[in-house]
N, C-alpha and C positions, 0 to 999 in steps of 0.2 A: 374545520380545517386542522385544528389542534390533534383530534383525533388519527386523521389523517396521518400527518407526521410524526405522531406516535408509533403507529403500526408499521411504519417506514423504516421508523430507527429499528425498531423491535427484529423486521423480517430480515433487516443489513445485521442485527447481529446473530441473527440465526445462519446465514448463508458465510458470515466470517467464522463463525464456531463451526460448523458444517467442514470449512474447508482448512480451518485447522487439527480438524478431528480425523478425516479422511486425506489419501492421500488422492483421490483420483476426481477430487475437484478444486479446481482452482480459480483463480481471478488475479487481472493483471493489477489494477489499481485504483483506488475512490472513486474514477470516473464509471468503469465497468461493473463496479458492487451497486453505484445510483443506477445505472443503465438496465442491472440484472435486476435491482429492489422493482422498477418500474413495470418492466417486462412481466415479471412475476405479478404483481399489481393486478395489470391488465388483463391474465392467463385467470387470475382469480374471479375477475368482475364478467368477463365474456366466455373464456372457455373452460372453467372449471363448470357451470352451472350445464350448459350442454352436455359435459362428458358424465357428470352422475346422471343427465335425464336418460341418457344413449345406458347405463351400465347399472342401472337401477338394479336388475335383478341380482347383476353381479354384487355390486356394495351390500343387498338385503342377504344374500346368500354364502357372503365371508363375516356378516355380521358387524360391518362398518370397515374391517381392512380393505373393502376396494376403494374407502378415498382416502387411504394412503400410499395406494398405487397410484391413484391418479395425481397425488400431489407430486409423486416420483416422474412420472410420466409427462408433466408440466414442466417440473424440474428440468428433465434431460432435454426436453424441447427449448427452454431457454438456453441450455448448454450449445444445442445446433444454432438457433438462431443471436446471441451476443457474441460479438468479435473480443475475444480475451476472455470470457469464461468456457471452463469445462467441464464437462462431466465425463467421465470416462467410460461408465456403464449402467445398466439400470440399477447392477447393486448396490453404488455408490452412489446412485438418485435414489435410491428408498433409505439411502442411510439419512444423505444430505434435508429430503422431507419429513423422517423421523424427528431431525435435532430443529430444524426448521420450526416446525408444528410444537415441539416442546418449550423449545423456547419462547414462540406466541403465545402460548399457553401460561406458561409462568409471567412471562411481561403484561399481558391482560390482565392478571390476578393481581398484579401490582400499581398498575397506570392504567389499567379499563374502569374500574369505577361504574362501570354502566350498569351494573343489576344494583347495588348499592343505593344509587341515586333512586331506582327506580321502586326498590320496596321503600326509602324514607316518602320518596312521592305519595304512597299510595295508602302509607300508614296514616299519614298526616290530611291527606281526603277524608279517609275514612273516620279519623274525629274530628273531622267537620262536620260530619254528617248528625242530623237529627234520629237517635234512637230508634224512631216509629217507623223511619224510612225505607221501603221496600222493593230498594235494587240491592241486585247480590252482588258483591266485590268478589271476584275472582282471584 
């Protein structure tokens, strides 16, 4: 749950730098940034995964920029669908999923902790282990 509400805080300050970066997206107020955090949320867990299976060959053939089309694409769709945010165009949904995405990025390296935990996890199996023992640690 912790984690959860990390990534919440993290995607609200991506989408508040976004819209004070650009001029052609907005948001009225703390209710409509929770409302868009959410929405985005949702767009990530159900329809981002559908739209890389549908554009596969597209994301393989820009070399990973098609899912940061898609995250623009996701973007401007919450823009239609939240009463008080906007996006104005696609090009300011790929700016807006640029700083988005960057932001995740740098907030994860700071408060995700998840790979961290998970080589001390596995360093610390592996001298448990008996010398002789032969399974291979990956």
């Amino acid at each position: 749950m912790k984690k959860h509400f990390w990534n919440g805080l993290i995607s609200a300050l991506g989408v508040v730098i976004a819209s004070h970066t650009s001029s052609g997206i907005h948001y009225d107020d703390g209710t409509t940034l929770l409302v868009v955090v959410l929405v985005l949320s949702l767009f990530n867990i159900f329809l981002k995964p559908l739209f890389l299976l549908f554009a596969f060959p597209f994301v393989i053939l820009t070399l990973g920029l098609g899912i940061w089309v898609i995250n623009a694409i996701l973007l401007l769709l919450a823009g239609y669908l939240v009463e008080g945010f906007v996006v104005h165009s696609l090009m300011t949904a790929l700016w807006g999923a640029f700083v988005i995405s960057v932001t995740s990025m740098i907030g994860n390296a700071f408060f995700g902790g998840k790979t961290s935990l998970r080589v001390k996890h596995s360093s610390s199996r592996r001298a448990s282990r008996r010398s002789d023992d032969d399974v291979i640690d990956v």
